[in-house]
C-alpha positions as CSV (number, residue, x, y, z in Angstrom):
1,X,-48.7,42.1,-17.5
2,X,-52.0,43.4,-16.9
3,X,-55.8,41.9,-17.2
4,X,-56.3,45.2,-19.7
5,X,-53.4,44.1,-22.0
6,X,-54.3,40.5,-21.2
7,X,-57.7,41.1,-22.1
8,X,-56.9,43.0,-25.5
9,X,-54.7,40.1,-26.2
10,X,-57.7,37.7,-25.9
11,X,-59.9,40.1,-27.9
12,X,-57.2,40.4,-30.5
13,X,-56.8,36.6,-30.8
14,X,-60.7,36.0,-31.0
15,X,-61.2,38.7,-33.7
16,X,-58.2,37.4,-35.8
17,X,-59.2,33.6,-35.6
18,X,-62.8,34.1,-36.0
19,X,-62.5,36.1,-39.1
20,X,-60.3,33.6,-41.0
21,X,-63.0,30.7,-39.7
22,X,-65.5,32.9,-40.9
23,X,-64.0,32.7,-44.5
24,X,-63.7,29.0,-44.4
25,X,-67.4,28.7,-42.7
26,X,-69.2,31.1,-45.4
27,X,-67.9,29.4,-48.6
28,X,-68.0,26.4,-47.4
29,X,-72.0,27.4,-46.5
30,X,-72.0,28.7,-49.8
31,X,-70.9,25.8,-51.7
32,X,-74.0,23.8,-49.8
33,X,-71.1,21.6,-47.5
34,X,-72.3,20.8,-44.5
35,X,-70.5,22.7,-41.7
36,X,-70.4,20.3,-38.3
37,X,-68.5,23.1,-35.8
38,X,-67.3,26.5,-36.2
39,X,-64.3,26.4,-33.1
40,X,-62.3,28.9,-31.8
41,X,-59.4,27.4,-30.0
42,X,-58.1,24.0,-29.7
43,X,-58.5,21.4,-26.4
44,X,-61.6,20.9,-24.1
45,X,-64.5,22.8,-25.1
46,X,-65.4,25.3,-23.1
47,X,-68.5,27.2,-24.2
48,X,-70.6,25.4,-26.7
49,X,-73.9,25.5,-28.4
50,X,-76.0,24.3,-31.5
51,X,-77.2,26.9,-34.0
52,X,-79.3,25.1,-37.4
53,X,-76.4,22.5,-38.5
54,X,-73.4,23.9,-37.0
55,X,-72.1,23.8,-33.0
56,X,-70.4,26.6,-32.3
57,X,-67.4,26.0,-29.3
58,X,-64.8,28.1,-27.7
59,X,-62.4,25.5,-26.8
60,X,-59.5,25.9,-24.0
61,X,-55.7,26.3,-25.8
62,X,-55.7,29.8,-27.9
63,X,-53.5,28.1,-30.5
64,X,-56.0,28.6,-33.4
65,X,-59.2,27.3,-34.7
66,X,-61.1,25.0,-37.3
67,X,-64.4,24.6,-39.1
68,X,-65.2,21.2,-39.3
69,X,-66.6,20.3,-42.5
70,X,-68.6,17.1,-43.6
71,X,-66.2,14.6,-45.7
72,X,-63.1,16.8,-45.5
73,X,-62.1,13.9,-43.5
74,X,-63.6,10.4,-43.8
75,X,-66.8,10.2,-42.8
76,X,-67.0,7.2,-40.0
77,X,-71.2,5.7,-39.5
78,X,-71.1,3.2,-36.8
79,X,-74.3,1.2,-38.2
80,X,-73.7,-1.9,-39.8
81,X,-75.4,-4.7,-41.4
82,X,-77.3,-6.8,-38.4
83,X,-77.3,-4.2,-35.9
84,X,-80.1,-3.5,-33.5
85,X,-81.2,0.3,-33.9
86,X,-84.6,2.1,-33.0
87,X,-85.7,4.7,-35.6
88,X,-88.2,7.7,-34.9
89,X,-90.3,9.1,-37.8
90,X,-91.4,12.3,-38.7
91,X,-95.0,13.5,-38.1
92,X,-96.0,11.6,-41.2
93,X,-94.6,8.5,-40.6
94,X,-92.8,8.7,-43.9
95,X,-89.1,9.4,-43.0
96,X,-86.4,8.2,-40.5
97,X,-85.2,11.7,-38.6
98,X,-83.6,10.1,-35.8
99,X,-81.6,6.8,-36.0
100,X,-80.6,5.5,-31.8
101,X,-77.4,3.5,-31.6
102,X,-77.8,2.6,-27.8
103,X,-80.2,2.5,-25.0
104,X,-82.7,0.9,-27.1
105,X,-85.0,0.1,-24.9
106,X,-85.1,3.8,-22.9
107,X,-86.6,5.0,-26.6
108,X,-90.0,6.0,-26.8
109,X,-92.0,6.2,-29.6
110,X,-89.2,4.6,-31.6
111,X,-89.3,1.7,-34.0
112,X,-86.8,-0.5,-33.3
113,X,-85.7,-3.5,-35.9
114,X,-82.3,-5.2,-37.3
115,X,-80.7,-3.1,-40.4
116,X,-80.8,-5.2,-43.2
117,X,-79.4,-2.4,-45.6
118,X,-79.0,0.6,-45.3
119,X,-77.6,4.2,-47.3
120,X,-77.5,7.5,-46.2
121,X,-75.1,9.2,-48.5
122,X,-76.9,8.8,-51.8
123,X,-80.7,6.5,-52.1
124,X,-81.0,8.1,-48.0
125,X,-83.1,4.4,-47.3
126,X,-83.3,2.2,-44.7
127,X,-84.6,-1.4,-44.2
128,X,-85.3,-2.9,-41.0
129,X,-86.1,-6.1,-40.0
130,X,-88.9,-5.7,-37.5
131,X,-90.1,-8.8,-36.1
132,X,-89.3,-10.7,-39.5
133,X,-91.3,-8.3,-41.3
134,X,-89.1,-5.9,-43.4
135,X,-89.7,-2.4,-43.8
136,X,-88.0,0.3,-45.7
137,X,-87.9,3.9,-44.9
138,X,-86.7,7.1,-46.9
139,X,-84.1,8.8,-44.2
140,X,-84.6,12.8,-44.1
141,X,-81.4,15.0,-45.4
142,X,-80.9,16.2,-41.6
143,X,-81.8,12.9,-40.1
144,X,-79.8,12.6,-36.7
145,X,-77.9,9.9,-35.3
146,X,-77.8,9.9,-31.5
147,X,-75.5,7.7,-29.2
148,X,-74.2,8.2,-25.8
149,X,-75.8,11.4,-26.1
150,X,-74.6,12.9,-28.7
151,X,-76.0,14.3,-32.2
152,X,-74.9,13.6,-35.0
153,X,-76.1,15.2,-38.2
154,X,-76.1,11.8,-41.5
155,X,-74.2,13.9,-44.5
156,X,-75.9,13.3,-48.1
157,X,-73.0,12.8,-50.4
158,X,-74.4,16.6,-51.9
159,X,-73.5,17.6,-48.3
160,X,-69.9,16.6,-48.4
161,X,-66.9,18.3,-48.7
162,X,-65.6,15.9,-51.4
163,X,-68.2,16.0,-53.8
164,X,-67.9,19.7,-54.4
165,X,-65.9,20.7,-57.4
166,X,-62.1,21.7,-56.8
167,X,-62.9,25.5,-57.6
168,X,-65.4,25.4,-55.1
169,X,-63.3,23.4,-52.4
170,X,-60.1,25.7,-53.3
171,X,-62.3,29.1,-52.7
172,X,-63.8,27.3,-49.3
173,X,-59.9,26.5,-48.2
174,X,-58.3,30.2,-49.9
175,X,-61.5,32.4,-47.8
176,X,-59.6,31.8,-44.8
177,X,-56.2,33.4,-45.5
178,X,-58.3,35.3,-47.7
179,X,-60.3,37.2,-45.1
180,X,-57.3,37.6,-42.8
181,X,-56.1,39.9,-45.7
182,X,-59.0,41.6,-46.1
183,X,-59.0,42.3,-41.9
184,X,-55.4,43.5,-42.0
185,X,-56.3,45.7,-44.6
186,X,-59.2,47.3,-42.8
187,X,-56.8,47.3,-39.7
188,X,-53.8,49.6,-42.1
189,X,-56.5,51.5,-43.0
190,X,-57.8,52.5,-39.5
191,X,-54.2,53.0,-38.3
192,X,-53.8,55.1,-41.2
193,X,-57.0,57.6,-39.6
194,X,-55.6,57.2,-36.0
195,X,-52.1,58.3,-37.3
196,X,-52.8,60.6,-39.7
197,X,-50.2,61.9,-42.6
198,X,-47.2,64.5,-42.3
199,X,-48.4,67.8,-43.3
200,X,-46.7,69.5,-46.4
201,X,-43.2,71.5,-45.0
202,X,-43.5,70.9,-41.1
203,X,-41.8,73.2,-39.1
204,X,-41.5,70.8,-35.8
205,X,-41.7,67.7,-34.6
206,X,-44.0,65.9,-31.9
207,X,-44.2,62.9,-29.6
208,X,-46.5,60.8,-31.0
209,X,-46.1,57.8,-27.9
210,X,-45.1,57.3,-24.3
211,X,-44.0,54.6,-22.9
212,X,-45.5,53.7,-20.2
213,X,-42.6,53.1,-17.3
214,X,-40.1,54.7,-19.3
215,X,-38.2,57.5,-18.3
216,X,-39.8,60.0,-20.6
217,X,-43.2,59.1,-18.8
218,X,-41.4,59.7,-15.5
219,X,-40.1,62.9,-16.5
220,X,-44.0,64.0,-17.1
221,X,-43.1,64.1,-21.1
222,X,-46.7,63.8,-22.4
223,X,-48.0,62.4,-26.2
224,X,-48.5,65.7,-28.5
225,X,-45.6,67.5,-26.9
226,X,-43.8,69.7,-29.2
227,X,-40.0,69.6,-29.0
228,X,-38.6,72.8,-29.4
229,X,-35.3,72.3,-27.4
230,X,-32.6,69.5,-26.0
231,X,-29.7,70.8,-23.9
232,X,-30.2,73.9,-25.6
233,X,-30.0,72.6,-29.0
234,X,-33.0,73.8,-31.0
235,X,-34.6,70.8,-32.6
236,X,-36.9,72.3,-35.0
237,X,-37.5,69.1,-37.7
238,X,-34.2,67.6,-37.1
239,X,-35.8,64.3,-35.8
240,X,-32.7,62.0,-36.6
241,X,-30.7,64.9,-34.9
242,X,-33.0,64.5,-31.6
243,X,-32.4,61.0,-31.7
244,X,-28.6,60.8,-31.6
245,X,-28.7,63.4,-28.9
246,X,-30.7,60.7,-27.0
247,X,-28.3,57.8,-28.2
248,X,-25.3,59.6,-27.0
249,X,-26.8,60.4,-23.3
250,X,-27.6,57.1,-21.6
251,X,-27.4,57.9,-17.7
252,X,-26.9,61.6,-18.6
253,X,-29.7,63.9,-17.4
254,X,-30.8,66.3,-20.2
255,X,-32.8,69.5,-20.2
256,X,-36.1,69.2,-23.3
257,X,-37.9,72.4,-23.5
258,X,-41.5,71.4,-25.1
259,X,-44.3,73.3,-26.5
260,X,-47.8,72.1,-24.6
261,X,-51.2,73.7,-25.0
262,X,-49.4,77.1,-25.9
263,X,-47.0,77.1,-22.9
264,X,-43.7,76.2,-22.8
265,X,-42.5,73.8,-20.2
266,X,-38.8,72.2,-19.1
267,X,-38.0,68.9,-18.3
268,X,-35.1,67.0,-17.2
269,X,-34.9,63.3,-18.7
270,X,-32.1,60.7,-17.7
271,X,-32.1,58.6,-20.8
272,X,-31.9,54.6,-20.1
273,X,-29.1,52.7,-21.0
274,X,-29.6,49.6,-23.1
275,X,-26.6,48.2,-24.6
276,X,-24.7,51.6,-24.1
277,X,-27.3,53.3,-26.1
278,X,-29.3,56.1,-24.5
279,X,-33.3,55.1,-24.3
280,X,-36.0,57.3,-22.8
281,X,-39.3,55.7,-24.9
282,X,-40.8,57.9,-27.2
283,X,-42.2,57.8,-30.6
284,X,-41.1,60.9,-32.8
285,X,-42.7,62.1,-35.5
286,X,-43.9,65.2,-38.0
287,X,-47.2,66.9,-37.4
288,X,-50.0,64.8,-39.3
289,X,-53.5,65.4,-40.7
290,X,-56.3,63.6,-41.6
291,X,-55.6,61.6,-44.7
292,X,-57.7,61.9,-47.9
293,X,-59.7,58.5,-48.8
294,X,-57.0,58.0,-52.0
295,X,-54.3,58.9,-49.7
296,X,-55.6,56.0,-47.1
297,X,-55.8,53.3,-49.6
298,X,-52.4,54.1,-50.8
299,X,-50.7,54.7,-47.7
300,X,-52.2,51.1,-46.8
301,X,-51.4,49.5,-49.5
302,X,-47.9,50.4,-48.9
303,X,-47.7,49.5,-45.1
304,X,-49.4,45.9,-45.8
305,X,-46.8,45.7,-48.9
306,X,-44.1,46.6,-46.5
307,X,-44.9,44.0,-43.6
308,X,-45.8,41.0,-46.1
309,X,-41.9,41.4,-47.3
310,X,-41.0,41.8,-43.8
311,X,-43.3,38.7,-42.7
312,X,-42.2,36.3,-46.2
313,X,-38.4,37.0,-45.2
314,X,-38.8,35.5,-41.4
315,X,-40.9,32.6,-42.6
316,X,-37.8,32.3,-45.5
317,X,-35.8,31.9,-42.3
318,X,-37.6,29.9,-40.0
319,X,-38.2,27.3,-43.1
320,X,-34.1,27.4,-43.5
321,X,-33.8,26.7,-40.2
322,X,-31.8,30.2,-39.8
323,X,-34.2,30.5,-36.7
324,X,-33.4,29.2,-32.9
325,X,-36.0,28.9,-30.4
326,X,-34.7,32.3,-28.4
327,X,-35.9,34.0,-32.2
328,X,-39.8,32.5,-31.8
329,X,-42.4,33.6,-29.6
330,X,-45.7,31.5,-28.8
331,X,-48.5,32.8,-26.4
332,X,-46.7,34.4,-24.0
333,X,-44.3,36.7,-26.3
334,X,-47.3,37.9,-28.0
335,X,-48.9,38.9,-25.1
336,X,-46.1,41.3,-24.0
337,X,-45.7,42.5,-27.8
338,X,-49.4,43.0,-27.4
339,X,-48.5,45.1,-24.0
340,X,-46.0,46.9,-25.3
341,X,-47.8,48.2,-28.5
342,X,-50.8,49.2,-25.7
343,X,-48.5,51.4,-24.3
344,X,-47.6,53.2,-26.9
345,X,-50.9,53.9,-27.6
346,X,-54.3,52.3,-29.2
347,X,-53.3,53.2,-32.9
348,X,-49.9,50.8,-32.3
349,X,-52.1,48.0,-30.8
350,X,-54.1,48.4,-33.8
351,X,-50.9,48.4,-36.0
352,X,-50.2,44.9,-34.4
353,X,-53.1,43.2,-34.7
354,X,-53.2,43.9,-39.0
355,X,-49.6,42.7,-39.2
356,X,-51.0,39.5,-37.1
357,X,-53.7,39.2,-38.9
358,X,-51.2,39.5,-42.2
359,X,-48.9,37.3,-40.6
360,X,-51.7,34.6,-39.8
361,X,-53.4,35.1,-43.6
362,X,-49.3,34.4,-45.1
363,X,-48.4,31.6,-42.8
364,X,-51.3,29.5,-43.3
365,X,-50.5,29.5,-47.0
366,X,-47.9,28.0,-46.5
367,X,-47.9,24.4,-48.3
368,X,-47.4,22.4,-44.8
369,X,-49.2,19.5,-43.9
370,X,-52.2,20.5,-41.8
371,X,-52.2,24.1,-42.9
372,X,-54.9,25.4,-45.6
373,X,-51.5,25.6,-48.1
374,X,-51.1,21.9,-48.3
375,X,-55.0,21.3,-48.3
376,X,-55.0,23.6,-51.5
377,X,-51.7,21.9,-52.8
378,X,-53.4,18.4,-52.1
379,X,-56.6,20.2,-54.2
380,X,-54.4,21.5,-57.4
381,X,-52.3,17.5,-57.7
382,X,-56.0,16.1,-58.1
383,X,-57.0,19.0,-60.1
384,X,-53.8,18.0,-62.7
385,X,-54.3,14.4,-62.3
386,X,-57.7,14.3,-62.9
387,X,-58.9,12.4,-59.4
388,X,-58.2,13.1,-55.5
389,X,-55.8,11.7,-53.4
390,X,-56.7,9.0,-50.7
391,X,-59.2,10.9,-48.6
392,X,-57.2,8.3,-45.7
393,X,-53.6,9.3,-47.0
394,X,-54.3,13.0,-47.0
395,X,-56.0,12.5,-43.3
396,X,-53.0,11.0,-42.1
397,X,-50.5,13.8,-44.1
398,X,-52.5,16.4,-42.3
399,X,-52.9,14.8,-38.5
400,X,-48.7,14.0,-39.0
401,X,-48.1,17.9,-39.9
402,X,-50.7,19.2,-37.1
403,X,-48.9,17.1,-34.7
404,X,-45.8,18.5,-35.2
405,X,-47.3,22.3,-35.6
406,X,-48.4,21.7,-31.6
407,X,-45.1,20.1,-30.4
408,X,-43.4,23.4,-31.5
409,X,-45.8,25.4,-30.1
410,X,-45.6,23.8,-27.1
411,X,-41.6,24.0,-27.1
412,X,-41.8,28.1,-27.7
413,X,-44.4,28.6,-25.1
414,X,-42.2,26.3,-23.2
415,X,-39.1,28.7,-23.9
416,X,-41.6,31.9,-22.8
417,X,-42.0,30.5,-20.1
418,X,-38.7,29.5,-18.9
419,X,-37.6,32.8,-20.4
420,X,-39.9,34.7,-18.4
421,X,-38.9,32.8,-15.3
422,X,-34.9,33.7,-15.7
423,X,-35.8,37.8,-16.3
């Protein structure tokens, strides 16, 4: 495994998450929610910073990401009736933009009284006792509140998640799957390019990949070569013909006569035995062109409509339970998927990534607890019913399902692992 494939893998990864945060993050923007963190991983955060209302982190396990939305889970104020706090007002004097829960007497320029009442989700007031004298404030719409060093931005009942209406909190959820489409999409469609499409009545065929490490590779078989020949056998566009010939040789050295740059050169491959079937790692195909732009959208249309069916019939399995753990692959498997697409060339890598991106876009729809198709199912009950669900019952629904969404994961990357470790 190398730091390049490593390194794509982690590009990959960042590019697919970010882009389906991205489509949560915008319409929730859009639908005037305020957005508490955009992240990019789970875990410890490991890059972070503050950007208007939203921190932005990087966080330490790859296993996905979340935006962080105000009220989509109960909101939790620490201030309560009879509690010391020490205010700081605007340049005016006229409203409350920072509220200090502790080291009261470190604050500076702060007023600091007993909170007699208090509301920062709809009237935004505050009224202090200050030395028996009480005082009421308007609180701003971005007021802060700050304890043990850290900020955190008071949410307006406009602000939150739950006071939206359920279109508006259904296209917020739906733009994350959403966008993950619209990526694989634009992924088919520049594998389409790289690729190209068969030519009208070909009269050979080519390699269109090496494998890297393969015996073709060692051999000095290169990507473009034109096959004219196998043990004297003239190939010509008999492609399945080619392959049987290579299916019926493992261990057996043959003799490929190729067409390269107008010369014609002679190799001898030894085809690789895998499960007594003859293996020397190369991809086969027609001479292509550059595709028209209708010819593009439709051959894209037809790849992502292939690999949805493809992807929908392995979830089918995995939800029957047709699926061990020696079937999945966490982390680690799709790291060496990712590896072995590299080396059969940039377009394949880029093939991967839109069926992940599918794949990603498909699964989250799904209507399991934690995922954005149960938040969407939890959004069409109240839109029948006429009222939402226990914000607390929901909360608890989803932690239960993302709980058991990381114990899995854990147990396939566990099975890489030990997989890896026994060859």
């Amino acid at each position: 495994m190398t730091a390049e494939v490593i390194l794509l893998t982690v590009l990959m990864f960042f590019v697919l998450v970010a882009s389906h945060e991205w489509g949560h993050y915008y319409f929730a923007k859009r639908a005037g929610i305020l957005v508490r963190e955009f992240a990019i991983g789970f875990g410890p955060r490991l890059v972070s910073f503050k950007k208007g209302e939203t921190r932005y982190t990087l966080r330490l396990l790859p296993l996905g990401g979340f935006v962080r939305m105000a009220g989509e889970d109960p909101e939790v104020l620490d201030i309560k009736a009879g509690q010391t706090v020490a205010v700081a007002l605007d340049e005016r004097g006229e409203k409350v933009v920072r509220i200090y829960l502790d080291q009261l007497d470190a604050r500076r320029n702060a007023l600091r009284g007993v909170v007699e009442d208090m509301d920062l989700e709809r009237r935004l007031t505050l009224t202090l006792d200050v030395d028996g004298d009480l005082q009421t404030y308007a609180v701003a719409p971005d007021a802060l509140l700050i304890s043990r060093g850290k900020e955190t931005q008071i949410a307006p009942l406009d602000r939150q998640y739950g006071s939206k209406t359920v279109g508006q909190r259904s296209m917020a959820i739906f733009a994350g799957p959403m966008m993950n489409f619209i990526l694989a999409f634009i992924l088919f469609i520049v594998f389409t390019y790289m690729t190209g499409v068969r030519v009208d009545n070909p009269d050979h065929i080519v390699l269109s990949s090496i494998t890297e490490h393969s015996p073709a590779a060692e051999a000095g078989l290169k990507k473009g070569d034109v096959v004219v020949s196998v043990d004297g056998v003239a190939i010509g566009t008999d492609r399945e013909g080619l392959i049987r010939l290579i299916q019926q040789s493992p261990g057996k050295e043959m003799t490929w006569v190729v067409r390269r740059g107008g010369q014609s050169l002679e190799f001898n491959v030894t085809p690789r035995s895998e499960q007594g079937v003859g293996i020397v790692g190369v991809g086969i195909s027609f001479p292509t062109r550059a595709p028209t732009i209708q010819e593009a959208i439709t051959n894209t249309g037809q790849t992502m409509w292939n690999a949805a069916k493809q992807i929908v019939i392995g979830l089918k399995m995995l939800v029957t339970l047709q699926l061990t753990l020696d079937d999945m692959g966490g982390v680690i498997r799709i790291t060496e998927v990712t590896g072995e697409a590299v080396s059969q060339g940039m377009n394949m890598y880029v093939f991967w990534a839109g069926v992940l991106s599918l794949y990603l876009g498909i699964f989250n729809l799904l209507p399991f607890p934690a995922l954005d198709g149960s938040r969407l199912m939890f959004l069409g009950i109240e839109a029948v019913r006429g009222r939402p669900v226990d914000p607390k019952r929901e909360s608890l629904v989803h932690f239960i399902g993302f709980a058991m969404l990381m114990v899995l994961m854990i147990a396939v990357t566990y099975n890489d692992i030990l997989r890896l470790l026994n060859g």
